[in-house]
Backbone of each chain as ProteinMPNN parsed JSONL, in Angstrom:
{"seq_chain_A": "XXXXXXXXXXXXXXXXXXXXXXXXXXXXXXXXXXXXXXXXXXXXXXXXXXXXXXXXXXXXXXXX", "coords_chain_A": {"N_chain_A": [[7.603, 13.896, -3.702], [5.317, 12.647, -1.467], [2.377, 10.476, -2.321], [-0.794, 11.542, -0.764], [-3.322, 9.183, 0.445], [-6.04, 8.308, -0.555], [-9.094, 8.356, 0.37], [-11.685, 9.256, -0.27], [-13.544, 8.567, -2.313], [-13.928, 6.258, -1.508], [-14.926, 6.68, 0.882], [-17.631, 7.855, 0.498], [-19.852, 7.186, 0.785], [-20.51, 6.492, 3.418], [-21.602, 7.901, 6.539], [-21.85, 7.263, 8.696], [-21.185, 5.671, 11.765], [-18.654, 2.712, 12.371], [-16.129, 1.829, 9.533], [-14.591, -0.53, 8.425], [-11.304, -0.99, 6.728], [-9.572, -1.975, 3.769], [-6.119, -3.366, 4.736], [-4.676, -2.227, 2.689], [-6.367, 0.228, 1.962], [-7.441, 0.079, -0.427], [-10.081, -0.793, -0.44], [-13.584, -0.996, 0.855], [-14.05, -3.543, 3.544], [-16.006, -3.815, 5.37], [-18.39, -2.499, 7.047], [-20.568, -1.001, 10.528], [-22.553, 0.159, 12.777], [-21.727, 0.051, 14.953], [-18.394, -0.696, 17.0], [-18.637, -3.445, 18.246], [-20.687, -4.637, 16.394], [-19.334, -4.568, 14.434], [-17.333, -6.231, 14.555], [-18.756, -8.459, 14.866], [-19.309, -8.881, 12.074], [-16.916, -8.784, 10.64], [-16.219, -11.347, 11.954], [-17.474, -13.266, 10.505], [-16.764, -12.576, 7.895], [-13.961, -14.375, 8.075], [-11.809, -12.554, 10.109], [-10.344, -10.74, 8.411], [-7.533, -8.891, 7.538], [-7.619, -5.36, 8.806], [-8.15, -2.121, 8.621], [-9.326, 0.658, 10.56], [-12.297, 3.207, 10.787], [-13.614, 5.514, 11.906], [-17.279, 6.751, 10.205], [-18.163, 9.806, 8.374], [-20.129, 12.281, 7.611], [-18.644, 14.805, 6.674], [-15.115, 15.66, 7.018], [-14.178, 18.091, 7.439], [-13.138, 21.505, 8.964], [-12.111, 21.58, 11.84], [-10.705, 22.136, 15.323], [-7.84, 22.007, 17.636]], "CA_chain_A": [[6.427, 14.178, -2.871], [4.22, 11.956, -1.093], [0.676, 10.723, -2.554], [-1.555, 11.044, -0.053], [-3.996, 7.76, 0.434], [-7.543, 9.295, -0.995], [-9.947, 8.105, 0.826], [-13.07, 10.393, -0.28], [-14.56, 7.807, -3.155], [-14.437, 4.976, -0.903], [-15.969, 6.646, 2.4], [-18.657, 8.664, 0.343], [-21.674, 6.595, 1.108], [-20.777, 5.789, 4.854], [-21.723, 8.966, 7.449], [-22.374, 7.283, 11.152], [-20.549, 4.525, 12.761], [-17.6, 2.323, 11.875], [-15.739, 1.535, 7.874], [-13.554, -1.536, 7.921], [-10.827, -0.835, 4.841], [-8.425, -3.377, 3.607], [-4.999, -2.834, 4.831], [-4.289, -1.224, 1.241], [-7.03, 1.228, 1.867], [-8.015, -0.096, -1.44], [-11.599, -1.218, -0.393], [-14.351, -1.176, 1.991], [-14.851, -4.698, 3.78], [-17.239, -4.022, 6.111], [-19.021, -1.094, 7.61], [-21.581, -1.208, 11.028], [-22.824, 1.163, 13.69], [-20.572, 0.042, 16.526], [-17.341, -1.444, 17.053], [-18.793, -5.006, 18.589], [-21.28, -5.197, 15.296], [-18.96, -4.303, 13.067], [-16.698, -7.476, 14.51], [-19.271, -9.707, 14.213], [-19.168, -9.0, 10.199], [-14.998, -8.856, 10.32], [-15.582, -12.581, 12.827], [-18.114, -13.961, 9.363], [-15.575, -12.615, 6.922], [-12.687, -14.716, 9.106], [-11.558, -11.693, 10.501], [-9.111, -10.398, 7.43], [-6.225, -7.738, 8.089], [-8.461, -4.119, 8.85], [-7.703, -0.992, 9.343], [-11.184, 1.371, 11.164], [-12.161, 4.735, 10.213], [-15.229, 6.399, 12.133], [-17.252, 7.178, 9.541], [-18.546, 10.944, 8.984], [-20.333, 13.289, 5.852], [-17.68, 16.281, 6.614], [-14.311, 15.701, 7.836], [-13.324, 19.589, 7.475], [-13.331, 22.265, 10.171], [-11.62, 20.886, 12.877], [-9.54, 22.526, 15.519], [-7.909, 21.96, 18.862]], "C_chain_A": [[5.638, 12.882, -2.638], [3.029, 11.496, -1.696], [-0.037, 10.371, -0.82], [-2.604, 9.949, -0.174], [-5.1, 8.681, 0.545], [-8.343, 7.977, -0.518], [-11.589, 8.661, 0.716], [-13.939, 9.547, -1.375], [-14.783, 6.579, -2.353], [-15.349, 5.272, 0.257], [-17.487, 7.606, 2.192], [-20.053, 8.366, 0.744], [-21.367, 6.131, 2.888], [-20.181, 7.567, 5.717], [-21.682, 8.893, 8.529], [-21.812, 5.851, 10.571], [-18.923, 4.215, 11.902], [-17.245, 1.607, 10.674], [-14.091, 0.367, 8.492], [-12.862, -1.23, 6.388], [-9.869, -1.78, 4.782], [-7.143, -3.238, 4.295], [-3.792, -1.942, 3.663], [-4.432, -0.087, 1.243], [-7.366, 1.747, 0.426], [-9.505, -0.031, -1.409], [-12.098, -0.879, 1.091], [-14.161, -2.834, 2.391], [-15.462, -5.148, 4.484], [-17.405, -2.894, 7.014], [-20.29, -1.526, 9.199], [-21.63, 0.339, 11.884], [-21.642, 1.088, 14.73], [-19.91, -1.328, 16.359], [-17.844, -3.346, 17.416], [-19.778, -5.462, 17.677], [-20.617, -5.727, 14.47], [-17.397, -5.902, 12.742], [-17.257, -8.726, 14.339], [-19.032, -9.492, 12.783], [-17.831, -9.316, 10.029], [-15.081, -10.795, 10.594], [-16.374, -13.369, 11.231], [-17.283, -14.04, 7.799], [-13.757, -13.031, 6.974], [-11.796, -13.737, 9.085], [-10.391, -11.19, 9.677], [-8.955, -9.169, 8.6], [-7.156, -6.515, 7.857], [-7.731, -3.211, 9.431], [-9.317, 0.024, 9.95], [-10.667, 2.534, 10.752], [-13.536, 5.037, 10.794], [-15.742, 7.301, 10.611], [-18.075, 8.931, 9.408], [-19.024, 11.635, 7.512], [-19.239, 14.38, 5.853], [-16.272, 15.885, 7.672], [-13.324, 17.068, 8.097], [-13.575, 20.31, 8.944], [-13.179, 22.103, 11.703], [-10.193, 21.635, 13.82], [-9.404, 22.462, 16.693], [-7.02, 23.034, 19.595]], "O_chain_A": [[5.354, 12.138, -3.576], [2.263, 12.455, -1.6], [0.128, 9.432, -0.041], [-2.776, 9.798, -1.384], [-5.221, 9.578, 1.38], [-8.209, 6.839, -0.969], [-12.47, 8.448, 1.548], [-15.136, 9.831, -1.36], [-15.799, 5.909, -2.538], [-16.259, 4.538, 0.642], [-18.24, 7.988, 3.088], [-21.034, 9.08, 0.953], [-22.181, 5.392, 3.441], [-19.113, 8.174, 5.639], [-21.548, 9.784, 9.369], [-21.922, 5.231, 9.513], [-18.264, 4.967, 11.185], [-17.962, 0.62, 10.509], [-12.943, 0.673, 8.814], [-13.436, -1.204, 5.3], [-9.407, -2.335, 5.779], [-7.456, -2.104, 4.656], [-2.705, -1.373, 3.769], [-3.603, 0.752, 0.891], [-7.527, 2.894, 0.008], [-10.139, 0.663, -2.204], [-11.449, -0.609, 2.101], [-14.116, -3.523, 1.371], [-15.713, -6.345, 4.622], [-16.465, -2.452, 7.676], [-20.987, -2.498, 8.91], [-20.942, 1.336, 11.667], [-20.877, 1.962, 15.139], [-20.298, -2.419, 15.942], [-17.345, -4.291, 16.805], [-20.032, -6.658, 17.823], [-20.801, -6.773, 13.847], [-16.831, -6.355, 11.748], [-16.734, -9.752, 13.902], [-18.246, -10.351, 12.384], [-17.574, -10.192, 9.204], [-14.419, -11.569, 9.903], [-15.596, -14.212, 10.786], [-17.171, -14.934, 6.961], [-12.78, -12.526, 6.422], [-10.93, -13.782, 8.21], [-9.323, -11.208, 10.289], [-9.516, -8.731, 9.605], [-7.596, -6.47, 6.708], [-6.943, -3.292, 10.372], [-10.378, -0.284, 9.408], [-9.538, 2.938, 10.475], [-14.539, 4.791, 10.125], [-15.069, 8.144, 10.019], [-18.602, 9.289, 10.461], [-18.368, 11.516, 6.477], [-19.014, 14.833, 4.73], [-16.385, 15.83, 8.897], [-12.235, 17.157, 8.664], [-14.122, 19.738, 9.887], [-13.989, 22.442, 12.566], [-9.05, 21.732, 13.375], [-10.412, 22.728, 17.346], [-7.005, 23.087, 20.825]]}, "seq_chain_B": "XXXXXXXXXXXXXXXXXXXXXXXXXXXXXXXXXXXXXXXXXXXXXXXXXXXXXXXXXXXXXXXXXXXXXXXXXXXXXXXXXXXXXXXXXXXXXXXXXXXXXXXXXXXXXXXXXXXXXXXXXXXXXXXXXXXXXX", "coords_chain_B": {"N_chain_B": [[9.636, 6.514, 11.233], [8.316, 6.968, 8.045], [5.228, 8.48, 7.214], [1.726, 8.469, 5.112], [-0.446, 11.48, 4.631], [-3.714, 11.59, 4.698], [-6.842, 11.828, 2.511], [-9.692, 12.971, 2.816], [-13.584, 13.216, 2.443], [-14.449, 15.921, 1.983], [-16.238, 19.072, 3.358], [-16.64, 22.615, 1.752], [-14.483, 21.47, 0.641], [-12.176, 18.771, 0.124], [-10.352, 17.273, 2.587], [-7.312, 17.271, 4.245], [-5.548, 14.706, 6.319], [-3.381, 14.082, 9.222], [-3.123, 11.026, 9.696], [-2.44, 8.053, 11.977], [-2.96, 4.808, 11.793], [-3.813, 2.984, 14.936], [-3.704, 0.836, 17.416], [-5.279, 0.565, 20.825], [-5.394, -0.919, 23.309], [-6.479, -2.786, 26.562], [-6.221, -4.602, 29.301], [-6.045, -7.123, 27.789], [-7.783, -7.466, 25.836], [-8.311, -5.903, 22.644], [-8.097, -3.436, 20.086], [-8.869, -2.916, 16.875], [-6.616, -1.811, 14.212], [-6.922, 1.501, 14.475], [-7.81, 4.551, 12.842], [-6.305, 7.464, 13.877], [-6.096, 11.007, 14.376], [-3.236, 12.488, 14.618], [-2.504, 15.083, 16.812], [-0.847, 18.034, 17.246], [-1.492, 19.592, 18.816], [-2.71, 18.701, 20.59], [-2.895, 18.602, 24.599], [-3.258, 16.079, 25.542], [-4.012, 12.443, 24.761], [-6.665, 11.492, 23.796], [-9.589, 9.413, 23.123], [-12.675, 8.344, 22.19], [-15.552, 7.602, 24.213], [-17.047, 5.33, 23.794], [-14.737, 3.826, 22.849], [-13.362, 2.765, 24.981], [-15.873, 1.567, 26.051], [-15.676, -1.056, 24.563], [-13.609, -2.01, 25.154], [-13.943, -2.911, 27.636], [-13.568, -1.356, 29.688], [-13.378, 0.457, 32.957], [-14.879, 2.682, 34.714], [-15.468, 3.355, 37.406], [-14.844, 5.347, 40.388], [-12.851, 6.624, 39.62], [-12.157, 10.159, 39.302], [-13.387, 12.397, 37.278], [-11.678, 14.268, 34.726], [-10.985, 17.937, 33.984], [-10.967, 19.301, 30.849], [-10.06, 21.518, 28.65], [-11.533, 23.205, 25.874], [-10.607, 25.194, 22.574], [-12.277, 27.501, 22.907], [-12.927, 27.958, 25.055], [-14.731, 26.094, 26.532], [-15.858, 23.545, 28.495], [-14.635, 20.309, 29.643], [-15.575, 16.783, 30.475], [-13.536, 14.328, 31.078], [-12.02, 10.747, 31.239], [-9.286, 9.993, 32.266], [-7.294, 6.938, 31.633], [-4.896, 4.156, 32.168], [-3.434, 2.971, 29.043], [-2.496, 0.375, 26.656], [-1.125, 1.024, 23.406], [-0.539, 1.298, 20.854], [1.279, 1.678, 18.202], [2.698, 2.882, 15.027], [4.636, 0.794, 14.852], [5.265, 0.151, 17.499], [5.082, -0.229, 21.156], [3.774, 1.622, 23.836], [2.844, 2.297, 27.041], [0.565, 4.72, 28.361], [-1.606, 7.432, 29.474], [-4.659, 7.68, 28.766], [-7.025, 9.538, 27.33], [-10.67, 9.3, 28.152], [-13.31, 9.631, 26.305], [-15.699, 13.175, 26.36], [-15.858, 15.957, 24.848], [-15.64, 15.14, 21.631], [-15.461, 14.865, 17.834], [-17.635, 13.004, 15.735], [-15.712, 13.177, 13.226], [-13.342, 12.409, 14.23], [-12.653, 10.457, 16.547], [-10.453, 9.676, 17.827], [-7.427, 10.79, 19.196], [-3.992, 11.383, 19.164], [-2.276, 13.382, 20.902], [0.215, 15.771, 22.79], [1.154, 14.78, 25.373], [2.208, 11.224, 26.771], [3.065, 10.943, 24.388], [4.585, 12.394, 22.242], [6.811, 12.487, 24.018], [7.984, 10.465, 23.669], [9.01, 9.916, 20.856], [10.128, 11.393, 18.288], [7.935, 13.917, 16.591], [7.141, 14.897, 12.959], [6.042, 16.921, 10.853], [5.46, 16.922, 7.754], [4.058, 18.498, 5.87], [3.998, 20.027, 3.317], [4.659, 18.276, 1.612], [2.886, 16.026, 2.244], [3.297, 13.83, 3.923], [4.189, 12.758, 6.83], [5.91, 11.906, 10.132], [6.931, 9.399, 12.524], [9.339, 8.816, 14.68], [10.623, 6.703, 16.929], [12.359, 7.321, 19.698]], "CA_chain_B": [[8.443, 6.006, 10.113], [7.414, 8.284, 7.25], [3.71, 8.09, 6.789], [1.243, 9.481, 4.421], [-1.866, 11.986, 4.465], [-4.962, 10.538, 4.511], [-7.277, 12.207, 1.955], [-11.035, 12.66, 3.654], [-14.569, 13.786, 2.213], [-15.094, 17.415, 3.129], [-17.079, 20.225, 2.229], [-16.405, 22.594, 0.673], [-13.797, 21.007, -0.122], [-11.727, 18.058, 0.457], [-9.634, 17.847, 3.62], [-6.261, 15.897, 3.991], [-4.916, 14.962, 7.699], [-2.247, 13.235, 9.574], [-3.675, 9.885, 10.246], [-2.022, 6.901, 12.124], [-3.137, 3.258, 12.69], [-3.641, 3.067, 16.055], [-4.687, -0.308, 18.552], [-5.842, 0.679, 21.584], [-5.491, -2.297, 24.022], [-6.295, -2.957, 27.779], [-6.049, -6.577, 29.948], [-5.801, -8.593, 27.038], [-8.637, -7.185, 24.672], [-7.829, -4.6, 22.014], [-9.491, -2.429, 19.116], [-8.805, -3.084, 15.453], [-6.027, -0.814, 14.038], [-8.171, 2.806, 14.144], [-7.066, 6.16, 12.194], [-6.07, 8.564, 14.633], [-5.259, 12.074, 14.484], [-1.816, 13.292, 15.218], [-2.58, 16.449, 16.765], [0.38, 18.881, 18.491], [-1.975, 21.2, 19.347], [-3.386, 18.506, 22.189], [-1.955, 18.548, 25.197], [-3.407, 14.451, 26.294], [-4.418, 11.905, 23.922], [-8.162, 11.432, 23.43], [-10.325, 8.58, 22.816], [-14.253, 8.114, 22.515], [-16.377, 6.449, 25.473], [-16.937, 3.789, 22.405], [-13.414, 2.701, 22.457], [-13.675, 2.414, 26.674], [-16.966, 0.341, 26.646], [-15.359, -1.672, 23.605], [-12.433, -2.658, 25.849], [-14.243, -2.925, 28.403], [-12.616, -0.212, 30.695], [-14.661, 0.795, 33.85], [-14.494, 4.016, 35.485], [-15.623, 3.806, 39.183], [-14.065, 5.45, 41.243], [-12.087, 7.621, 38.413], [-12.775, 11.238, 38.739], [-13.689, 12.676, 35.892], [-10.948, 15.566, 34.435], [-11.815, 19.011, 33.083], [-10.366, 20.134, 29.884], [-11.079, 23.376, 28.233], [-11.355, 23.473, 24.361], [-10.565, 26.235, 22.37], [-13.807, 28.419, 22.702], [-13.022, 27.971, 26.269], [-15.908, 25.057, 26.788], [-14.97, 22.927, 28.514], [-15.719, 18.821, 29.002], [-15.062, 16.027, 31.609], [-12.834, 13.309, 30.315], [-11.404, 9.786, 32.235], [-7.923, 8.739, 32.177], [-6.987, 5.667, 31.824], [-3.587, 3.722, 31.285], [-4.095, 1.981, 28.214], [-1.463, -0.001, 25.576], [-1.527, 2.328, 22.405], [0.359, 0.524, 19.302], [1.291, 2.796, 17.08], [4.114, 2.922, 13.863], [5.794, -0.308, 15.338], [5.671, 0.145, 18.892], [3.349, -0.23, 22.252], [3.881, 1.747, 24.633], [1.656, 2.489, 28.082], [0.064, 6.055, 28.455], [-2.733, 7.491, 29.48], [-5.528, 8.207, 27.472], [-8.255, 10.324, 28.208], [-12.226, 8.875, 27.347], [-14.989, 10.837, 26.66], [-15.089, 14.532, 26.491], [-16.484, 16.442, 22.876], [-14.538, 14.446, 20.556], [-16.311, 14.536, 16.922], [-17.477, 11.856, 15.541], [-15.035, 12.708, 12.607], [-11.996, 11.842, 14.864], [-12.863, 9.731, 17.753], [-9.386, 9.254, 18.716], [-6.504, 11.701, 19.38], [-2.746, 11.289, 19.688], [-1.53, 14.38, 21.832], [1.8, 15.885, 23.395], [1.914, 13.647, 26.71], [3.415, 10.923, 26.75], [3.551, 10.155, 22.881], [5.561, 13.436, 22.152], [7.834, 12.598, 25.32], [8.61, 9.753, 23.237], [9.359, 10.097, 19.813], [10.261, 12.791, 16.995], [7.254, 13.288, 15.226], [7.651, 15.903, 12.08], [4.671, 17.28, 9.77], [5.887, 18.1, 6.447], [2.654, 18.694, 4.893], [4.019, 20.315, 2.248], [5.129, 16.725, 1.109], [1.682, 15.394, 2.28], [3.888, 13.231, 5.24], [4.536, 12.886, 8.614], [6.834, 11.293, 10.497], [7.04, 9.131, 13.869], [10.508, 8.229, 14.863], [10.694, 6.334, 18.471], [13.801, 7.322, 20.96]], "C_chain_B": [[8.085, 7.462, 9.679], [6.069, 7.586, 7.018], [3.344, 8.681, 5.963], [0.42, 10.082, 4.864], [-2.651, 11.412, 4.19], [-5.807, 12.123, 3.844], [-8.97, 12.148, 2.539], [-11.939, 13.488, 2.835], [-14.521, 15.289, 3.07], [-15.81, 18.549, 2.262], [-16.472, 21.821, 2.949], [-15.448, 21.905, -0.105], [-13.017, 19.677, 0.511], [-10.662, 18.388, 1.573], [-8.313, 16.326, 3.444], [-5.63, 16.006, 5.953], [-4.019, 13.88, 8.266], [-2.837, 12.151, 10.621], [-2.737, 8.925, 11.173], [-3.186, 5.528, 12.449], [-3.0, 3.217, 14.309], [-4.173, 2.02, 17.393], [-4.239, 0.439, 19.978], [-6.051, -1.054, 22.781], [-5.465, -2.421, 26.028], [-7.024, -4.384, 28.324], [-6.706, -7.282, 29.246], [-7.232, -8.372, 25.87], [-7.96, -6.075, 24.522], [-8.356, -4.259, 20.818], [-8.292, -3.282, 17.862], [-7.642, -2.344, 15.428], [-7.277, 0.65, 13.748], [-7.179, 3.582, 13.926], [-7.162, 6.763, 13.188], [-5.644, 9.545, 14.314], [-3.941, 12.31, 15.299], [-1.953, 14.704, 15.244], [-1.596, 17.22, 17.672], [-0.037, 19.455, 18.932], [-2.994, 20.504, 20.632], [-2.424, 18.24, 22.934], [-2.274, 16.866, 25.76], [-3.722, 13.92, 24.807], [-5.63, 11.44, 23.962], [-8.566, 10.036, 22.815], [-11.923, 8.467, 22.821], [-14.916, 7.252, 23.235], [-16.222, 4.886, 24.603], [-15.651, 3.148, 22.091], [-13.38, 2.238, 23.894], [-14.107, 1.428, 26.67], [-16.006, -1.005, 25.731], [-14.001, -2.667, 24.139], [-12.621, -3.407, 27.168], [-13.769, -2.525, 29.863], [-14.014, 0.297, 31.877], [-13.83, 1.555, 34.387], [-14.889, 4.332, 36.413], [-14.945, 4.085, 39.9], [-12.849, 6.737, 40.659], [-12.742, 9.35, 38.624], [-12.247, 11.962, 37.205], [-12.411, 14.479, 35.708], [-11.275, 16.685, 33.732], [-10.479, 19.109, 32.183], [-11.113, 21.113, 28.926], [-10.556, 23.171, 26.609], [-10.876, 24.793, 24.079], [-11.344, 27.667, 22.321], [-13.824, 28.358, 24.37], [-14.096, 26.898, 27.126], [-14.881, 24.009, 27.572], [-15.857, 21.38, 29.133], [-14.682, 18.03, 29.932], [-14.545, 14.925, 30.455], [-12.273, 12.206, 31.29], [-10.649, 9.342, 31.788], [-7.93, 7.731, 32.595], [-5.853, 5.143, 31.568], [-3.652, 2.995, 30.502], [-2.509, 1.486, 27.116], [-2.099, 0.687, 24.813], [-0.25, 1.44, 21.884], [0.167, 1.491, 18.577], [2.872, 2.766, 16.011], [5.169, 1.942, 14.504], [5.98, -0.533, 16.91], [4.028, 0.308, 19.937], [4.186, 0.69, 23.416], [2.27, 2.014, 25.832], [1.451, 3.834, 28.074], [-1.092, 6.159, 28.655], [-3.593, 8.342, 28.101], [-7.048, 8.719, 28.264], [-10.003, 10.108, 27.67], [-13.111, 9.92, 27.408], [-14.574, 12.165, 26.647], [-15.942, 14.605, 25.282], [-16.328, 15.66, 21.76], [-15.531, 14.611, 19.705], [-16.385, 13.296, 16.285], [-16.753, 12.038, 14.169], [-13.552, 12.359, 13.161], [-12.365, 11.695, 16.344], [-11.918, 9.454, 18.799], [-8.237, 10.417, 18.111], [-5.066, 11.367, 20.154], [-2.538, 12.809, 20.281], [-0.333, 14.231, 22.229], [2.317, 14.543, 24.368], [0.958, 12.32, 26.688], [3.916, 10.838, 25.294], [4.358, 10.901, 22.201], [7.137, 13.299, 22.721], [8.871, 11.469, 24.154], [9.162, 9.427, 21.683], [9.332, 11.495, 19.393], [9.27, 13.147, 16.26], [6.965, 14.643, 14.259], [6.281, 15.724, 11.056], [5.458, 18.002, 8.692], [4.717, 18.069, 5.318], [2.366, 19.388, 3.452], [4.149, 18.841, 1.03], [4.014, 15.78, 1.546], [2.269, 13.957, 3.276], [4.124, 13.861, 6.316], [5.016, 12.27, 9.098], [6.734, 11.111, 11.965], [8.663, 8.135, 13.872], [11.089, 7.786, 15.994], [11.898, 6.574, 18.924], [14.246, 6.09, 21.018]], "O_chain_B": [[7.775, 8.498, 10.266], [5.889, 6.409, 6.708], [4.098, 9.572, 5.572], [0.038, 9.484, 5.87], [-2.484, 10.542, 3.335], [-5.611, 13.232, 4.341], [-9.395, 10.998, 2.649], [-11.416, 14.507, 2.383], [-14.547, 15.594, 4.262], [-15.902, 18.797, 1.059], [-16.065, 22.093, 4.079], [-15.541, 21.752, -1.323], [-13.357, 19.539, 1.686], [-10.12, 19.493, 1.611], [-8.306, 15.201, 2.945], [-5.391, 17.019, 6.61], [-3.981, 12.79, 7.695], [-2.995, 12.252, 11.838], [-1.657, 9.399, 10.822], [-4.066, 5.515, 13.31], [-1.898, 3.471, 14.794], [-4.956, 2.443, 18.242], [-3.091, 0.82, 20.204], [-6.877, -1.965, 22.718], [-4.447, -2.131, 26.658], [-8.005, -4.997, 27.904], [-7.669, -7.969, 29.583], [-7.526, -9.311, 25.131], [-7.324, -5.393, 25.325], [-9.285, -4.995, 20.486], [-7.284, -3.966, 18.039], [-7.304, -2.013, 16.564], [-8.227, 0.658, 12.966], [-6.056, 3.564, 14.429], [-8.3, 6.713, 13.654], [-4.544, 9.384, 13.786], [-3.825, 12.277, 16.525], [-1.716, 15.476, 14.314], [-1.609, 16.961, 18.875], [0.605, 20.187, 19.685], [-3.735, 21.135, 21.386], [-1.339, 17.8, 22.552], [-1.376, 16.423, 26.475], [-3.721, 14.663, 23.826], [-5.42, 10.344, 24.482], [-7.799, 9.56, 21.979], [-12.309, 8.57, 23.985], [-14.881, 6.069, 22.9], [-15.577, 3.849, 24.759], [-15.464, 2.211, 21.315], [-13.366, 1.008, 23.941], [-13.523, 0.401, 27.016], [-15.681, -1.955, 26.443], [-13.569, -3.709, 23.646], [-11.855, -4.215, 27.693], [-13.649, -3.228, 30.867], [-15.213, 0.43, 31.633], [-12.619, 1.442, 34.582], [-14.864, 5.536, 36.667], [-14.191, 3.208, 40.324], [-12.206, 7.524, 41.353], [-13.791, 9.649, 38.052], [-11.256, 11.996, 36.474], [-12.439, 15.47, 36.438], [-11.938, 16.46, 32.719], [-9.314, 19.033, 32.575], [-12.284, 21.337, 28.619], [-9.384, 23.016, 26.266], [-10.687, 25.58, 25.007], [-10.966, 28.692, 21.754], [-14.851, 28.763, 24.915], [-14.176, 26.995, 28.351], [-13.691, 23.743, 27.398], [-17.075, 21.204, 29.154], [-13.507, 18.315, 30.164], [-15.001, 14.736, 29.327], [-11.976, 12.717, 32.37], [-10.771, 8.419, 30.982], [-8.399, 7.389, 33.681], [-5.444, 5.602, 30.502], [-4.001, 1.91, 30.966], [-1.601, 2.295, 26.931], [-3.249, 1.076, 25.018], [0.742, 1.058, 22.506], [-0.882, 2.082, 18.323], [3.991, 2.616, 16.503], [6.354, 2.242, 14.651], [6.782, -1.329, 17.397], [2.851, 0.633, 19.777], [5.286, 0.278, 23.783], [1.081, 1.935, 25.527], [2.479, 4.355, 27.639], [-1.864, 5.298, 28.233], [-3.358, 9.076, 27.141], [-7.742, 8.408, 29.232], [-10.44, 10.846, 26.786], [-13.493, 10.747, 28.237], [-13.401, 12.48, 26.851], [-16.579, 13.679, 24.779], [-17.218, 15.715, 20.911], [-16.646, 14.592, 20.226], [-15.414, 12.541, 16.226], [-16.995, 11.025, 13.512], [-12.679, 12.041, 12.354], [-12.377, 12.609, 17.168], [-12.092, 9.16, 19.981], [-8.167, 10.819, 16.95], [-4.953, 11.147, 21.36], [-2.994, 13.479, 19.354], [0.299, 13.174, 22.209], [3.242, 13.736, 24.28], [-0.265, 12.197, 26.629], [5.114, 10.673, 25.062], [5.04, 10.267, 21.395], [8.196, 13.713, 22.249], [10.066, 11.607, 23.895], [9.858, 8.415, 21.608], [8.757, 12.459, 19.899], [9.415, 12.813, 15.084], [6.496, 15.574, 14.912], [5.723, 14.701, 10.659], [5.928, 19.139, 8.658], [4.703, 17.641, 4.164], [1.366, 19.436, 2.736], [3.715, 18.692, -0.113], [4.198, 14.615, 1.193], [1.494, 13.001, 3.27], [4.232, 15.039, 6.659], [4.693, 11.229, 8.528], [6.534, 12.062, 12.721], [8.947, 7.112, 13.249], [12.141, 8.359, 16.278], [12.719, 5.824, 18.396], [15.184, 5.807, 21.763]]}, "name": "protein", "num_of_chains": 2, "seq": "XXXXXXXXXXXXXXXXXXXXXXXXXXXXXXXXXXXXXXXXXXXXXXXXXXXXXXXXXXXXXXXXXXXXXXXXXXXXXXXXXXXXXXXXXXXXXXXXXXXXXXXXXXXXXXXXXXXXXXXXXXXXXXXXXXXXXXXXXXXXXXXXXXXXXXXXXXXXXXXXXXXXXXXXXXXXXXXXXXXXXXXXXXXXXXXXXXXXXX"}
């Protein structure tokens, strides 16, 4: 079986905008409101390897 | 490509869903890798105005498309043809901006074209999913 990649202790404190995570999806390394903030912080931290994650308090109840 | 489940904050309880990496790219700017839903149950692929402006995509002249949610609501959206990187590969497709989208999934893989073009298999019992390009 699979582990799924737990993401719920790292994105607990971030509810609105965008979560920079490592390419591990070990860590946070940088969080802002919007995508062209959140690159200035990525362009100060010479833009390491990111993966994005809108961030949100509830990702349940979802259906299309 | 086998992938995993992505594990997400939820209430009551924790939720797990079929994420990909996903750049988003049009004339020569392009997004970060972003988590996307892999959903079968859309029929286009979805994006948020905020990945548009971010690309700097302009929509004059674009009419705007209706699609009808499940509650029957329904919500204007603008295709666009956009590069879409995804599990090793780019292809072109449209993608549809704007519309309801929540802000816990901003972006949406759907049936057409990304279906047309690969295998892609939910075994969620095994907490994977699978994209396998033609």
């Amino acid at each position: 079986m699979m582990k799924p990649v737990d993401l719920t202790k790292l994105l607990k404190k971030y509810t609105s905008g965008w979560v920079a995570l490592s390419k591990d999806y070990k860590r946070v390394v940088a969080a802002a409101e919007s995508l062209e903030e959140l690159d200035g912080r990525l362009k100060k931290l010479r833009n390491p390897k990111v993966v994005l994650i809108s961030a949100a308090p509830n990702y349940r109840s979802f259906i299309t | 490509m086998t992938l995993p489940y992505f594990m997400l904050p939820g209430d009551p309880t924790k939720v797990l869903r079929p994420l990909v990496p996903v750049k988003y790219k049009y004339q020569g700017k392009e997004t970060k890798p972003i988590l996307t839903l892999i959903d079968s149950g859309a029929d286009y692929s979805f994006a948020t105005l905020k990945i548009a402006l971010y690309l700097g995509i302009k929509f004059k002249g674009i009419k705007p498309v209706s699609i009808t949610g499940f509650n029957q609501a329904t919500t204007g959206c603008f295709p666009k043809e956009v590069g879409v990187e995804v599990a090793g590969r780019e292809i072109q497709m449209p993608v549809y901006f704007g519309g309801s989208l929540t802000q816990e999934y901003p972006s949406i893989l759907g049936q057409d074209i990304f279906f047309d073009k690969a295998r892609i298999t939910f075994e969620r019992y095994n907490w994977s999913f699978g994209i396998y390009w033609q």
